[in-house]
N, C-alpha and C positions, 0 to 999 in steps of 0.2 A: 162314339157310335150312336148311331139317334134308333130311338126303340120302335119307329116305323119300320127300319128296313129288316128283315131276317132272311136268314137263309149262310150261304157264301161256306167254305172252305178251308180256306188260307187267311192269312196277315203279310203281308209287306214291311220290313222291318230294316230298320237302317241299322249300321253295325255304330259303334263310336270309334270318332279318329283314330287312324292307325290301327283298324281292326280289319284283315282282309277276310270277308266272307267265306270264300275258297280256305285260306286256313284255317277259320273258326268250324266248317261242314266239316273238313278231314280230321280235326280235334277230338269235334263232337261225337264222330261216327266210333272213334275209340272209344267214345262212354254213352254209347248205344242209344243216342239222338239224332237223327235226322235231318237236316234244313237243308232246300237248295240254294245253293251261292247265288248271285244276282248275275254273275258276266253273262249265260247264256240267253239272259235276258234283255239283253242291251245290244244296240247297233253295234257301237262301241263300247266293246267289254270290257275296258277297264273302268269305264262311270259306275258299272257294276258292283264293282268292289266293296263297296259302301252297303250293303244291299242283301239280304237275303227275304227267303220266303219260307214262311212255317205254316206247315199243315198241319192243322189238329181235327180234322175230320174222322181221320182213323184211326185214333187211339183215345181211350176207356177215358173220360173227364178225368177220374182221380189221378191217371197218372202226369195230367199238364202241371202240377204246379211243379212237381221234379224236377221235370223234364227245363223250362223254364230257369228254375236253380239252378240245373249244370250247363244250362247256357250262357247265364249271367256269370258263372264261375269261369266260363271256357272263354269268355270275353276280357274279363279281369285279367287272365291269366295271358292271353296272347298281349293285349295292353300296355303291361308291365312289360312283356320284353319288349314293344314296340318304344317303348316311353326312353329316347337317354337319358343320363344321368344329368344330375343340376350339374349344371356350370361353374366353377371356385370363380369367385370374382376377382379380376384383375384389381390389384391396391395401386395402381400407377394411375 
């Protein structure tokens, strides 16, 4: 962020591989965080996927850094189940 511009709302945030937005919002909203999924943003909503928006306009600074945590938790967490298992290597 360059310290000319101020102002704005939101962040634009990409999820990491294997993470769908849409699951990680309906996660979150179980642990009383907020983010809009990216598909209704997009022509084609599944480019979306990849993609969410976080507003921190309306809520108290101290409470982003939490907030934040349990989203990096809620990402970790859908991830792992995203992630298969290693592969045994074939000895042939």
């Amino acid at each position: 962020a360059s310290p000319e511009i101020t102002g704005g709302s939101s962040f634009w945030l990409a999820t990491p591989e294997g993470v769908d937005s849409r699951a990680l919002s309906i996660l979150l909203k179980t642990r009383d965080v907020l983010i809009e999924p990216g598909h209704p943003f997009f022509a084609d909503p599944a480019r979306g996927a990849g993609f969410f928006r976080l507003v921190y306009s309306s809520i108290s600074a101290e409470r982003i850094p939490e907030g934040l945590h349990r989203i990096a938790a809620a990402m970790a967490e859908i991830g792992a189940r995203a992630t298969p298992p290693p592969r045994e290597s074939n000895p042939a």
